[in-house]
PDB file with SEQRES, HELIX, SHEET and CRYST1 records, atoms N, CA, C and O in Angstrom:
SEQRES   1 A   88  UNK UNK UNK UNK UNK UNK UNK UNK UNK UNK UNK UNK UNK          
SEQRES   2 A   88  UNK UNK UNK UNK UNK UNK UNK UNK UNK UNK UNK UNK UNK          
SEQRES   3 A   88  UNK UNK UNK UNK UNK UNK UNK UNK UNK UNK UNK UNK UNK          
SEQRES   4 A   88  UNK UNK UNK UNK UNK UNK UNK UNK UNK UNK UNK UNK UNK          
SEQRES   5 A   88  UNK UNK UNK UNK UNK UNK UNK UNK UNK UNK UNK UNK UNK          
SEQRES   6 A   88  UNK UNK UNK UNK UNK UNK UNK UNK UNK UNK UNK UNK UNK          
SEQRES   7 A   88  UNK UNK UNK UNK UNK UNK UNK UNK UNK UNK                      
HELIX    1 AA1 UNK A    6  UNK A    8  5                                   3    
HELIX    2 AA2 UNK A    9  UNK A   22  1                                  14    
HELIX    3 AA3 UNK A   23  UNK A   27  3                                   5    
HELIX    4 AA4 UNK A   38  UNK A   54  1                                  17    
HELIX    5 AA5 UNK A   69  UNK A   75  1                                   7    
CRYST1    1.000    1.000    1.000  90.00  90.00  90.00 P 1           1          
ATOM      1  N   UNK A   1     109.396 119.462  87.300  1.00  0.00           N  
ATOM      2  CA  UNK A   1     108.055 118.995  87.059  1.00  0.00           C  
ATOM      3  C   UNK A   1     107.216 119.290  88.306  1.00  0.00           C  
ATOM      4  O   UNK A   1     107.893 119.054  89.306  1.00  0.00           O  
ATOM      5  N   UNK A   2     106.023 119.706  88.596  1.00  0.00           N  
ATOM      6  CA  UNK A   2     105.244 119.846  89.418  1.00  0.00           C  
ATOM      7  C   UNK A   2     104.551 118.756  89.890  1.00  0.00           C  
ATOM      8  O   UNK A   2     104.977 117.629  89.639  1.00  0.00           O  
ATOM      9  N   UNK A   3     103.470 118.928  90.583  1.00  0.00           N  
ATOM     10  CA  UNK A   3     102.871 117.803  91.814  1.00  0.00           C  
ATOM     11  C   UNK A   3     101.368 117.684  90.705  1.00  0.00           C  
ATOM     12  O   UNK A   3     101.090 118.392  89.737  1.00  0.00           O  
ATOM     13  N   UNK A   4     100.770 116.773  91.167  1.00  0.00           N  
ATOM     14  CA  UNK A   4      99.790 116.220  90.742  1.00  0.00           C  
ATOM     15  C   UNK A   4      98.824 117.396  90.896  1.00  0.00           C  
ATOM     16  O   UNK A   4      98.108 117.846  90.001  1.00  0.00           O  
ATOM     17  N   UNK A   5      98.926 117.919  92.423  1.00  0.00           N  
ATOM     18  CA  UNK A   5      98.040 119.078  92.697  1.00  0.00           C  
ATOM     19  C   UNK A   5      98.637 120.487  93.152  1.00  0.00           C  
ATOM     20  O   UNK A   5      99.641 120.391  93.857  1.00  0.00           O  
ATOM     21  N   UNK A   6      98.261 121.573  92.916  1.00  0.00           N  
ATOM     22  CA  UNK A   6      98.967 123.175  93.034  1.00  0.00           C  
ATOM     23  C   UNK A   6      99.640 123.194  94.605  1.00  0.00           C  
ATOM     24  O   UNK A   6     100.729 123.669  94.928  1.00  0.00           O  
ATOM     25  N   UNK A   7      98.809 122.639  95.317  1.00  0.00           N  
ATOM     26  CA  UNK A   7      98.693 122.919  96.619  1.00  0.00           C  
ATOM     27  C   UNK A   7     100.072 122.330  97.074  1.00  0.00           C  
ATOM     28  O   UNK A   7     100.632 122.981  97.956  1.00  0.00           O  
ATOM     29  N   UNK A   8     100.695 121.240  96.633  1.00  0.00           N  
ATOM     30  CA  UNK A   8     101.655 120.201  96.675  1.00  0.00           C  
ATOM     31  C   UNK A   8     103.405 120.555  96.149  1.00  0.00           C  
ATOM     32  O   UNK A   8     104.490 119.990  96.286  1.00  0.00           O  
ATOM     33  N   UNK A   9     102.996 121.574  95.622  1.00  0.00           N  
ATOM     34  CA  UNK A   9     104.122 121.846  94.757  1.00  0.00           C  
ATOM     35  C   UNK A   9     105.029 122.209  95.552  1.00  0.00           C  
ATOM     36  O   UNK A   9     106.125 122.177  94.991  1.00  0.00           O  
ATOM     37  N   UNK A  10     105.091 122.638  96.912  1.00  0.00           N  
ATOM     38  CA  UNK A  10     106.175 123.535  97.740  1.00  0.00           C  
ATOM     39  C   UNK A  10     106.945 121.891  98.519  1.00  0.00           C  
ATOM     40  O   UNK A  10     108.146 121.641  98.620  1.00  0.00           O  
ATOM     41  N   UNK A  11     105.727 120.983  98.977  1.00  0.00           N  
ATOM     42  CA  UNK A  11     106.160 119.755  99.470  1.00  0.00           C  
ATOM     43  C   UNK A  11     107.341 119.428  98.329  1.00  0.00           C  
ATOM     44  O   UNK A  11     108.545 119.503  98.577  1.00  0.00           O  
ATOM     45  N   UNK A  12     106.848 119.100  97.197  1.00  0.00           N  
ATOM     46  CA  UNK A  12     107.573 118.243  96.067  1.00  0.00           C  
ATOM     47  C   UNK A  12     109.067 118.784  95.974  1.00  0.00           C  
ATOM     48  O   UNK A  12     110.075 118.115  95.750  1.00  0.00           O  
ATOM     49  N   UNK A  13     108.979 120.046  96.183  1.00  0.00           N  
ATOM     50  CA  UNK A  13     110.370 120.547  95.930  1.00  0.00           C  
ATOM     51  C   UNK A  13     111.067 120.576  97.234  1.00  0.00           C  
ATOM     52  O   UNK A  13     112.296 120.621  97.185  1.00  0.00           O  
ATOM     53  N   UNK A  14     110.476 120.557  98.426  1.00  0.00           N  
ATOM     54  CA  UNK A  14     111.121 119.887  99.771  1.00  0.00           C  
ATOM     55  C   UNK A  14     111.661 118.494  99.543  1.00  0.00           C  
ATOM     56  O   UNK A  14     112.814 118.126  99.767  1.00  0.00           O  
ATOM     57  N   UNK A  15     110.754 117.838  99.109  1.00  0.00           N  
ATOM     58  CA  UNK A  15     111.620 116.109  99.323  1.00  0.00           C  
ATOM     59  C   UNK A  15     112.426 116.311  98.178  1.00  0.00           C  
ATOM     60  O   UNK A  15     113.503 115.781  98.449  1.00  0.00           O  
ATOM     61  N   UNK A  16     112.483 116.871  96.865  1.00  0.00           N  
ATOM     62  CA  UNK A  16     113.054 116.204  96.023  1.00  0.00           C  
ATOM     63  C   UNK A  16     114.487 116.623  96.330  1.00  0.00           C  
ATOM     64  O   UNK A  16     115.445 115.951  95.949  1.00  0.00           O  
ATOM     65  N   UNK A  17     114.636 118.011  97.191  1.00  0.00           N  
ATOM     66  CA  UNK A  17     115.711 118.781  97.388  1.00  0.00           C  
ATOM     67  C   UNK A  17     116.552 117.713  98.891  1.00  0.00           C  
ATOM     68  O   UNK A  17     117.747 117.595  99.162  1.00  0.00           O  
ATOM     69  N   UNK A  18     115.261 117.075  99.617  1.00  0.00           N  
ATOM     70  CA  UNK A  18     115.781 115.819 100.273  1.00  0.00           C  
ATOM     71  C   UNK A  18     116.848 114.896  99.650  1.00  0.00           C  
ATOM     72  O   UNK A  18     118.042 114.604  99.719  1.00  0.00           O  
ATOM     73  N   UNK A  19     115.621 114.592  98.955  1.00  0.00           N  
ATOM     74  CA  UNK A  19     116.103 113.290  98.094  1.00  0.00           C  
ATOM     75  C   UNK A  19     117.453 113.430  97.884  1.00  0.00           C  
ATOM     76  O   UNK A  19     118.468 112.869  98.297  1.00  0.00           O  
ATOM     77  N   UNK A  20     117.127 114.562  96.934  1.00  0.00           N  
ATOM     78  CA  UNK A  20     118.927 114.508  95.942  1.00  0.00           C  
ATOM     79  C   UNK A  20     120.024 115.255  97.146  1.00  0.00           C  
ATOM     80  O   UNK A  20     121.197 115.149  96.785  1.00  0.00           O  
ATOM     81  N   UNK A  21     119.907 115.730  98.026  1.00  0.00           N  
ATOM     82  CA  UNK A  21     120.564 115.960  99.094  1.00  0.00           C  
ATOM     83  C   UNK A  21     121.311 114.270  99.926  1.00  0.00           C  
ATOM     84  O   UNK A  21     122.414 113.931 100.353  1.00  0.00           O  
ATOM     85  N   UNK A  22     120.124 113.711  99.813  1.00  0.00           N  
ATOM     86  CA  UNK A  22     120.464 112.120 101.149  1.00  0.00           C  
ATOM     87  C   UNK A  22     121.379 111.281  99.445  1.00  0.00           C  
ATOM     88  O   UNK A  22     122.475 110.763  99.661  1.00  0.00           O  
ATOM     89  N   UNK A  23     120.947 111.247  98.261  1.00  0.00           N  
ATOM     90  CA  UNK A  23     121.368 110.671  97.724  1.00  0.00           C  
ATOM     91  C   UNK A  23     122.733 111.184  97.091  1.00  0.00           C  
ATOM     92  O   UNK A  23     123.347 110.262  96.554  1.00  0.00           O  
ATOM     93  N   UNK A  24     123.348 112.386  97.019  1.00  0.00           N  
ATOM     94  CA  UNK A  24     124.407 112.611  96.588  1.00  0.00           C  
ATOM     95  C   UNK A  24     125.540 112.457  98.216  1.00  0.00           C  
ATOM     96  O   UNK A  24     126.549 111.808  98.492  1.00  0.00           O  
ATOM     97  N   UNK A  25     124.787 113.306  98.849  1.00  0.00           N  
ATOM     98  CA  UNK A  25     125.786 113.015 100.138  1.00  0.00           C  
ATOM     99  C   UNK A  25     125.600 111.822 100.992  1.00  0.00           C  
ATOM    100  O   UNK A  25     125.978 112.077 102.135  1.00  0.00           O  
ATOM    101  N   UNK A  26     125.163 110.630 100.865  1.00  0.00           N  
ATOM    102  CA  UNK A  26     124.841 109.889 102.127  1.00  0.00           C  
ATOM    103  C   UNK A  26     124.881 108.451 101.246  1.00  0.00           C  
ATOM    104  O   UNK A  26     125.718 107.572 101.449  1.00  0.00           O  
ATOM    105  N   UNK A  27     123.623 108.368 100.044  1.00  0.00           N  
ATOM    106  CA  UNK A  27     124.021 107.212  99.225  1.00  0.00           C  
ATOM    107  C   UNK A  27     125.103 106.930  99.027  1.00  0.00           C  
ATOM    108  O   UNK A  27     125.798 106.114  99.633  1.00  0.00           O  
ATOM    109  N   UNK A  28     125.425 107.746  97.930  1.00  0.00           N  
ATOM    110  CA  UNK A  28     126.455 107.078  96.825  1.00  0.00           C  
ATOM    111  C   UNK A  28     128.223 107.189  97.873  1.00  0.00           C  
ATOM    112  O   UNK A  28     129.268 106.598  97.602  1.00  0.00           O  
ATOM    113  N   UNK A  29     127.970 108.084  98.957  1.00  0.00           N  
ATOM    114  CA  UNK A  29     128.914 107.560  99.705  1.00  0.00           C  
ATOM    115  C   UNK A  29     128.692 106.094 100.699  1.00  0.00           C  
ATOM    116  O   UNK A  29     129.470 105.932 101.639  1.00  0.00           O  
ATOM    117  N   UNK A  30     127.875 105.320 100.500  1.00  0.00           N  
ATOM    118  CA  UNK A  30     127.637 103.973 100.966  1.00  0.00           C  
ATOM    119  C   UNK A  30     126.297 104.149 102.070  1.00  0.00           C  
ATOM    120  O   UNK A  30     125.958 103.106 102.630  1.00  0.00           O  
ATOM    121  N   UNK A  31     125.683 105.147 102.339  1.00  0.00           N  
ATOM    122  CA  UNK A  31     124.953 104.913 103.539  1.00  0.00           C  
ATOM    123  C   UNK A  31     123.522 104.902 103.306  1.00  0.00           C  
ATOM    124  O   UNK A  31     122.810 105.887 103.504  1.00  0.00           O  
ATOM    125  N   UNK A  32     123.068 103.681 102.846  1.00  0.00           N  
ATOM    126  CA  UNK A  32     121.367 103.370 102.631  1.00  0.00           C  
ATOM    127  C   UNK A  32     120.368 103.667 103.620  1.00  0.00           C  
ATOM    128  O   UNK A  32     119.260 103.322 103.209  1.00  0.00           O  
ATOM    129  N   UNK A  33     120.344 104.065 104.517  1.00  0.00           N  
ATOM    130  CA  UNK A  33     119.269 104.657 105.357  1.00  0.00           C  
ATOM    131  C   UNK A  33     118.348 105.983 105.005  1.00  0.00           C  
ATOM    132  O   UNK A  33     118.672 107.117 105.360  1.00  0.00           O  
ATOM    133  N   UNK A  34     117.274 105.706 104.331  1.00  0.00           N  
ATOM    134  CA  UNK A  34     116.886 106.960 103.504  1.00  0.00           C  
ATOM    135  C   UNK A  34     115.770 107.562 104.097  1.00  0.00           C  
ATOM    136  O   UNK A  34     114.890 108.002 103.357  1.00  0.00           O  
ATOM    137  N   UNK A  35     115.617 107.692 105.839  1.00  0.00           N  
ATOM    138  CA  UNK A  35     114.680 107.702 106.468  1.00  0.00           C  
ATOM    139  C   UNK A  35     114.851 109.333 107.096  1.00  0.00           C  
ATOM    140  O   UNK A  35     114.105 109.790 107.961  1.00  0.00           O  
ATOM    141  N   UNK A  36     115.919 110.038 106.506  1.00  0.00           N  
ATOM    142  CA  UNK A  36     116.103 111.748 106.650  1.00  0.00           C  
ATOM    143  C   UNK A  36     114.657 112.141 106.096  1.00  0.00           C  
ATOM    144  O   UNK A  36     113.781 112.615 106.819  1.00  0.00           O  
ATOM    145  N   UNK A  37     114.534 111.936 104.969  1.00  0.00           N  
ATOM    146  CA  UNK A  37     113.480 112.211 104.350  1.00  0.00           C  
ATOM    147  C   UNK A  37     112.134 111.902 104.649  1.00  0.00           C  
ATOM    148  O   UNK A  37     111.296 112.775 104.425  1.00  0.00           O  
ATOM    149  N   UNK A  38     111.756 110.747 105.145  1.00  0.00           N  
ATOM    150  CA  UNK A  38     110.287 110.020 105.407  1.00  0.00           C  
ATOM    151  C   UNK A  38     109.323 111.383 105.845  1.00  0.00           C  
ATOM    152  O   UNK A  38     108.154 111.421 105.461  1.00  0.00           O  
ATOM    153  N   UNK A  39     109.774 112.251 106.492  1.00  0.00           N  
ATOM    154  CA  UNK A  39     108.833 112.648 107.598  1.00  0.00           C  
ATOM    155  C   UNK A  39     108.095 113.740 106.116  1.00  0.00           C  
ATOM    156  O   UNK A  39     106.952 113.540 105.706  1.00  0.00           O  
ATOM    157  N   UNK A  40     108.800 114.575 105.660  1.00  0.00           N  
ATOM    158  CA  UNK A  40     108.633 115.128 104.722  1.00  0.00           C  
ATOM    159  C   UNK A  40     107.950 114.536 103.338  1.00  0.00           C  
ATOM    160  O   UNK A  40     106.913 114.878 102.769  1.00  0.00           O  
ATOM    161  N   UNK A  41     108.796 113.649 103.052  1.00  0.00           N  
ATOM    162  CA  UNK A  41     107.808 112.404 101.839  1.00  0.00           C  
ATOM    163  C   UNK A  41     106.468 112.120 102.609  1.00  0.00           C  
ATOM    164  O   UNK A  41     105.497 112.679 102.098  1.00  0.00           O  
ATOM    165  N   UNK A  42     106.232 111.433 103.634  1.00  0.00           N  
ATOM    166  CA  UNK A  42     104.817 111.260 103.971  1.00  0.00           C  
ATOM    167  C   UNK A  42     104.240 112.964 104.295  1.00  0.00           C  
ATOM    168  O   UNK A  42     104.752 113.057 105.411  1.00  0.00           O  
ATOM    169  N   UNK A  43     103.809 113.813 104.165  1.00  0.00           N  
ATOM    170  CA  UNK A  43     103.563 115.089 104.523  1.00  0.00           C  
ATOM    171  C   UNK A  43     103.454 114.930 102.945  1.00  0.00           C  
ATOM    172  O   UNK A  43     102.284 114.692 102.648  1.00  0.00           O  
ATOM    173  N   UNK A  44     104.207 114.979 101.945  1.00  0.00           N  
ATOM    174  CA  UNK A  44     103.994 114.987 100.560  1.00  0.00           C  
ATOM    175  C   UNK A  44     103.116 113.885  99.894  1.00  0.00           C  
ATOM    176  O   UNK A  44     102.390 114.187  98.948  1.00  0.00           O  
ATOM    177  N   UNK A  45     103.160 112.888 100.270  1.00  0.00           N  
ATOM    178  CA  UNK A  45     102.248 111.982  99.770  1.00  0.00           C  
ATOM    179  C   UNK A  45     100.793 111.284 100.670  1.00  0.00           C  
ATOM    180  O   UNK A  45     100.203 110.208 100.567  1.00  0.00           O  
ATOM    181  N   UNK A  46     100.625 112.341 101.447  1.00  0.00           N  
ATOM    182  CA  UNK A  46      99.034 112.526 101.663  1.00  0.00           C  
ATOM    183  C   UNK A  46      98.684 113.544 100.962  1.00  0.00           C  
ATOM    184  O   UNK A  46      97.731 113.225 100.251  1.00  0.00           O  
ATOM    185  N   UNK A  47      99.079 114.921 100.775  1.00  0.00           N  
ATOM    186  CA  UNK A  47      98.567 115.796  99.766  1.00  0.00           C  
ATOM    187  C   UNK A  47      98.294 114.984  98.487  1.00  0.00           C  
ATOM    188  O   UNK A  47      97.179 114.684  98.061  1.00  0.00           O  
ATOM    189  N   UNK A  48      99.368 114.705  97.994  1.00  0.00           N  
ATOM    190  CA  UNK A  48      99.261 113.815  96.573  1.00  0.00           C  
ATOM    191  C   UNK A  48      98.401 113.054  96.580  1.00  0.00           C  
ATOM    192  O   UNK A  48      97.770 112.880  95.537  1.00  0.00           O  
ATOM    193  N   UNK A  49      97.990 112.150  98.057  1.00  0.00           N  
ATOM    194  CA  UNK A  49      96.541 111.600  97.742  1.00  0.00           C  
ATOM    195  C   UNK A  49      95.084 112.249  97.552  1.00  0.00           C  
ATOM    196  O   UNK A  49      93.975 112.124  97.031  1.00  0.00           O  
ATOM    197  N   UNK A  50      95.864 112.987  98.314  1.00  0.00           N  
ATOM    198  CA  UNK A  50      94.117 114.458  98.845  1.00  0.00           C  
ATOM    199  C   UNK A  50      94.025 115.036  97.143  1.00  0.00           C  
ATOM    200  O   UNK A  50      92.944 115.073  96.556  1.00  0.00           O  
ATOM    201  N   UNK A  51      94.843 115.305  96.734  1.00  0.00           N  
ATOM    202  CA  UNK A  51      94.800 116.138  94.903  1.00  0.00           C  
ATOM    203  C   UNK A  51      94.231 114.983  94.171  1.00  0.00           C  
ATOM    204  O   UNK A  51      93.324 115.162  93.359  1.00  0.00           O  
ATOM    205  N   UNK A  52      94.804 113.593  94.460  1.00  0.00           N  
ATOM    206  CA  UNK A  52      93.824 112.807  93.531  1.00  0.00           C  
ATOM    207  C   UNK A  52      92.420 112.177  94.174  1.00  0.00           C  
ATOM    208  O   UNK A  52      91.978 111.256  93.487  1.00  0.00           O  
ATOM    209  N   UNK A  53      92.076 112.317  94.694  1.00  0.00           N  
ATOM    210  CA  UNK A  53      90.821 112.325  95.255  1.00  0.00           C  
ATOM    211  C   UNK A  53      89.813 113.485  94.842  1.00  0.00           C  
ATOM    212  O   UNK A  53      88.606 113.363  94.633  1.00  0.00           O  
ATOM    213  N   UNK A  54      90.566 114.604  94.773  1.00  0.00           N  
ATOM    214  CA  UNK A  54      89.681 115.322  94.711  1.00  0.00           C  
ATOM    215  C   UNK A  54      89.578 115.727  92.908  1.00  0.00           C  
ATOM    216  O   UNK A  54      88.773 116.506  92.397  1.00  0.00           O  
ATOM    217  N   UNK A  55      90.503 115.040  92.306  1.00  0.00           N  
ATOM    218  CA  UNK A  55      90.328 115.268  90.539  1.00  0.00           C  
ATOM    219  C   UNK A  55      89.833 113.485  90.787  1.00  0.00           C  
ATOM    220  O   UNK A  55      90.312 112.685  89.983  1.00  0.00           O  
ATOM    221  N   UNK A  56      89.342 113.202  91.364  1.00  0.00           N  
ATOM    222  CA  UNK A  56      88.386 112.033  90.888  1.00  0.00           C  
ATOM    223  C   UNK A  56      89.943 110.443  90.067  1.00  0.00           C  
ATOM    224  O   UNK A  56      90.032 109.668  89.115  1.00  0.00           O  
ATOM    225  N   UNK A  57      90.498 110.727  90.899  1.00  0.00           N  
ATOM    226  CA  UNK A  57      91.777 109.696  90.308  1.00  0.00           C  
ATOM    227  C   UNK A  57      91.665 108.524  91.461  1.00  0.00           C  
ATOM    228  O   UNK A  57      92.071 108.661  92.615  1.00  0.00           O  
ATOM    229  N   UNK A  58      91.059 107.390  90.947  1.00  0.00           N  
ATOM    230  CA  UNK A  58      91.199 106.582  92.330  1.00  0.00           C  
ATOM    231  C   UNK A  58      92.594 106.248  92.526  1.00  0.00           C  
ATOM    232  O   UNK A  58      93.400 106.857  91.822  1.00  0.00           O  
ATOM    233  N   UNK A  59      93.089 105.276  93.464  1.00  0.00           N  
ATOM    234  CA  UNK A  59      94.541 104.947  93.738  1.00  0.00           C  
ATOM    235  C   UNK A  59      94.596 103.561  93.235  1.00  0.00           C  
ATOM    236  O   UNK A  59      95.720 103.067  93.149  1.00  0.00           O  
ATOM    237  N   UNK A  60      93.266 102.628  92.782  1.00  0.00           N  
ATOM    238  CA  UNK A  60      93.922 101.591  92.534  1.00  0.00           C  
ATOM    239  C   UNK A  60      94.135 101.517  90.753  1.00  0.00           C  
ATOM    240  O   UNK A  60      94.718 100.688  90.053  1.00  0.00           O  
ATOM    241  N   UNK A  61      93.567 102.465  90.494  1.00  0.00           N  
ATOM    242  CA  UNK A  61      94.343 102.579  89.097  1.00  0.00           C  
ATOM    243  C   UNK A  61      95.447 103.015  88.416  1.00  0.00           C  
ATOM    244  O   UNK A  61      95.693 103.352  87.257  1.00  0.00           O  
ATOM    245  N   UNK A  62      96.292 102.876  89.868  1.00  0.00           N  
ATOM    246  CA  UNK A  62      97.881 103.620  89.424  1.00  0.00           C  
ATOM    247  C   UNK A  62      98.557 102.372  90.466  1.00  0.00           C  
ATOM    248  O   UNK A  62      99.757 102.218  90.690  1.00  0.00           O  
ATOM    249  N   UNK A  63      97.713 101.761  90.876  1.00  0.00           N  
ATOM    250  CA  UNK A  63      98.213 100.959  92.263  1.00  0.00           C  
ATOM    251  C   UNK A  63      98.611  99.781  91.499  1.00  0.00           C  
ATOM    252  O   UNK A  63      99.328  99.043  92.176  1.00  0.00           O  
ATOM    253  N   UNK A  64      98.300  99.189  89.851  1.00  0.00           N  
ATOM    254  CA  UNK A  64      98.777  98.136  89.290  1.00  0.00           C  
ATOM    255  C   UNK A  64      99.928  97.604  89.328  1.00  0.00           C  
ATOM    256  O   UNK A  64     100.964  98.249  89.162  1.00  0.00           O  
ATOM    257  N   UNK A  65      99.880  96.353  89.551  1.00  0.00           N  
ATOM    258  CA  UNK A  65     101.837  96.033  89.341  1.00  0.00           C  
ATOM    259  C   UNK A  65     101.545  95.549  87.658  1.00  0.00           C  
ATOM    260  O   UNK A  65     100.592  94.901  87.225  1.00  0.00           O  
ATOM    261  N   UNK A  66     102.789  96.148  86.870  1.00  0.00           N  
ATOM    262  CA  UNK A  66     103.370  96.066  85.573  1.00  0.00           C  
ATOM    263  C   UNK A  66     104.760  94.963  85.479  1.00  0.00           C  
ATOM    264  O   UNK A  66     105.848  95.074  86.044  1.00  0.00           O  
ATOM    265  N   UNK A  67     104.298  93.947  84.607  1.00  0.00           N  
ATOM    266  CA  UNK A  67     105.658  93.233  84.552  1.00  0.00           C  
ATOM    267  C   UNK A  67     106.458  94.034  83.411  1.00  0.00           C  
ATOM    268  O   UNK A  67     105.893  94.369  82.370  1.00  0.00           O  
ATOM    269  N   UNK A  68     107.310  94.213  83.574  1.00  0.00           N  
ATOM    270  CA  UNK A  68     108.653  94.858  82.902  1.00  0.00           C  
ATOM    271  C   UNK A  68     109.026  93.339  81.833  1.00  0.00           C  
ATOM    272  O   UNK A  68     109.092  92.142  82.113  1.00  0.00           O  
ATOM    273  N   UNK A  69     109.202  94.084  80.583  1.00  0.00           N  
ATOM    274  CA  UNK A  69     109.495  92.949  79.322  1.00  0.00           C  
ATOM    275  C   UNK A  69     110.783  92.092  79.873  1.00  0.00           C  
ATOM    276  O   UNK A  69     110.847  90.873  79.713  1.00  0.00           O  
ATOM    277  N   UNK A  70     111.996  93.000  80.666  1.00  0.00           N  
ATOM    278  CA  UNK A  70     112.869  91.326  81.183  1.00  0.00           C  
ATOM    279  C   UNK A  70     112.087  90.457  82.160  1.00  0.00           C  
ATOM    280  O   UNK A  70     112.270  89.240  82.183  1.00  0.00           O  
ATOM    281  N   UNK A  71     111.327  90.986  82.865  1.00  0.00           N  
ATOM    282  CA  UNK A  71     111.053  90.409  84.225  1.00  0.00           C  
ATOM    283  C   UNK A  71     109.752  89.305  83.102  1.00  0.00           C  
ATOM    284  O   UNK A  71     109.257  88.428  83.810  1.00  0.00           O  
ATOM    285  N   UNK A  72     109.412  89.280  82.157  1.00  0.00           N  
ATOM    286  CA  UNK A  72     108.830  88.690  81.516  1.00  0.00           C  
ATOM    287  C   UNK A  72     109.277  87.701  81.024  1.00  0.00           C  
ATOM    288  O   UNK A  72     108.704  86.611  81.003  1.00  0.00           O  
ATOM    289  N   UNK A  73     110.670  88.023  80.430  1.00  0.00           N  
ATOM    290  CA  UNK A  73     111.231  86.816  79.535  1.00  0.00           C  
ATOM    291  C   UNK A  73     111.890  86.329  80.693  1.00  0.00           C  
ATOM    292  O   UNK A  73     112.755  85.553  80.288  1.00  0.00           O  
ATOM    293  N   UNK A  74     111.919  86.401  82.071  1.00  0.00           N  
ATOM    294  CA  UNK A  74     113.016  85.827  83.004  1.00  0.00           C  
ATOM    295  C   UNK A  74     111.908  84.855  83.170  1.00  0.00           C  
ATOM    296  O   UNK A  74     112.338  83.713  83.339  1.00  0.00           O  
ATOM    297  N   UNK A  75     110.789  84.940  83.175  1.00  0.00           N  
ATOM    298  CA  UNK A  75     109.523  84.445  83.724  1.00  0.00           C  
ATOM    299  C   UNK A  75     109.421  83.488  83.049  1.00  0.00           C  
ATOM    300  O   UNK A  75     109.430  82.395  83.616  1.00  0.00           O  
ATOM    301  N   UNK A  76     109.314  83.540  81.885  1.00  0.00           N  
ATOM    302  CA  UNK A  76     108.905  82.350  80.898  1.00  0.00           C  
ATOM    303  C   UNK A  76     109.813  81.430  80.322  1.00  0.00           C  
ATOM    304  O   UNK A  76     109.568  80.417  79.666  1.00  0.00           O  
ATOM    305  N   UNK A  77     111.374  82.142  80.809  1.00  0.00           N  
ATOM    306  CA  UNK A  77     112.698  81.391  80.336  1.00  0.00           C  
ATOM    307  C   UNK A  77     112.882  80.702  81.378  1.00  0.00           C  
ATOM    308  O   UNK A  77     113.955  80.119  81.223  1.00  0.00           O  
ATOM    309  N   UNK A  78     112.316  80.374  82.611  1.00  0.00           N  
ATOM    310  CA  UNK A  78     112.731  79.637  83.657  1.00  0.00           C  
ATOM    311  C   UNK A  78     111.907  78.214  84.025  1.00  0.00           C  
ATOM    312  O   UNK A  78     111.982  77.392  84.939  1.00  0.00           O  
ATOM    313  N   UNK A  79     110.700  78.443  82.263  1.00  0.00           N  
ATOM    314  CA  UNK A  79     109.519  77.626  82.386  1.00  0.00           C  
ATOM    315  C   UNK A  79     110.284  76.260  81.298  1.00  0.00           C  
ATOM    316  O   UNK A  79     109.959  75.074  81.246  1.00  0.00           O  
ATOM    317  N   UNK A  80     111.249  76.912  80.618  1.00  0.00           N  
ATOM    318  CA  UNK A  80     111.737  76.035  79.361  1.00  0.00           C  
ATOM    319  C   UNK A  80     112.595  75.339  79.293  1.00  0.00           C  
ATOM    320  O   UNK A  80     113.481  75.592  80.110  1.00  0.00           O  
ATOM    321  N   UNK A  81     112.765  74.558  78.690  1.00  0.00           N  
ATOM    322  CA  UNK A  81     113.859  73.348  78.407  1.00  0.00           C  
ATOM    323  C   UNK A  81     115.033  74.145  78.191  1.00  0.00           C  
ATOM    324  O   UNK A  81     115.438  73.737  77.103  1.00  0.00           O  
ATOM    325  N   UNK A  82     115.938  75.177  78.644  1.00  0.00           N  
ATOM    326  CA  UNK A  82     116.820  75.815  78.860  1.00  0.00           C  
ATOM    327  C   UNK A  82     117.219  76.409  77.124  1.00  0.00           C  
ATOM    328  O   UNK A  82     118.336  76.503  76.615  1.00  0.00           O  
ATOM    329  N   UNK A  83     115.625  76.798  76.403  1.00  0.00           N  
ATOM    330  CA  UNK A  83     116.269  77.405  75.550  1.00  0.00           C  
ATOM    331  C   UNK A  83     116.086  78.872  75.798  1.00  0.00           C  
ATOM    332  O   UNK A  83     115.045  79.053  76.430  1.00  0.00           O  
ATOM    333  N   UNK A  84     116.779  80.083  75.504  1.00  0.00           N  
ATOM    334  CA  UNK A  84     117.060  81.141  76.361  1.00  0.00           C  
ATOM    335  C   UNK A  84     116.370  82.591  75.139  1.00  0.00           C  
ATOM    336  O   UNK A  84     116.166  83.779  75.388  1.00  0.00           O  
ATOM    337  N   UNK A  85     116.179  81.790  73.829  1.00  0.00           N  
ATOM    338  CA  UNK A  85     115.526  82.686  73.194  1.00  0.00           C  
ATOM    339  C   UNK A  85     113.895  82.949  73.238  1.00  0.00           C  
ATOM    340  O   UNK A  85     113.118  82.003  73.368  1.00  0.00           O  
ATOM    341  N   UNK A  86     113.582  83.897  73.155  1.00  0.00           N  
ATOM    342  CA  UNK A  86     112.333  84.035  73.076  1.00  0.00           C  
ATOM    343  C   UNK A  86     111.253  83.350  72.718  1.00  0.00           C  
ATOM    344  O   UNK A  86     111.592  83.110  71.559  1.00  0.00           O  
ATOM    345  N   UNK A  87     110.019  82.762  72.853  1.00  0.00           N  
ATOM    346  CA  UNK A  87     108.957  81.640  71.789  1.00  0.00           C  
ATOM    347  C   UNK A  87     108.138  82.697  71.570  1.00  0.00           C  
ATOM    348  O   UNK A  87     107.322  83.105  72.397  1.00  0.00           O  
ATOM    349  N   UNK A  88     108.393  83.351  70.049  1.00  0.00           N  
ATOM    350  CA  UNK A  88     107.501  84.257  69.368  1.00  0.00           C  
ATOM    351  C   UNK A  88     106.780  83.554  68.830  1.00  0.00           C  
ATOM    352  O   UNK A  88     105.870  84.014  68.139  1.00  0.00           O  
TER     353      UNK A  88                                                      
END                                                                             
């Protein structure tokens, strides 16, 4: 999949080749420090801001927090007399 903007596309395939590099060799062998990558991810996600700025995309309309349907029913099941089904 490509970058938001043309210009971005060479970054995107740098980190992602990061990414899945720190996460096959470094994660899943136990080592959470995912800061190989930062320097490159930030270098990628100022472009990504600069492309939406300039197609007119502000940031706080992607900047929303979304409750997720469990994180919903965890929400409202912790309000109730411990009944655990849904109140449709």
């Amino acid at each position: 999949m490509n970058s938001i903007g043309d210009d971005c596309n060479e970054l995107k395939k740098q980190y992602d080749a990061c990414f899945n590099n720190w996460f096959s060799e470094r994660f899943l062998k136990g080592e959470t420090d995912d800061s190989v990558c930062a320097p490159i991810f930030k270098v990628y996600q100022e472009c990504v801001k600069r492309a939406m700025r300039e197609q007119k995309i502000e940031l706080r309309e992607i900047e929303t927090d979304y409750t997720t349907a469990s994180e919903f029913d965890n929400n409202n099941n912790s309000s109730t007399t411990g009944n655990s089904a849904p109140a449709w």
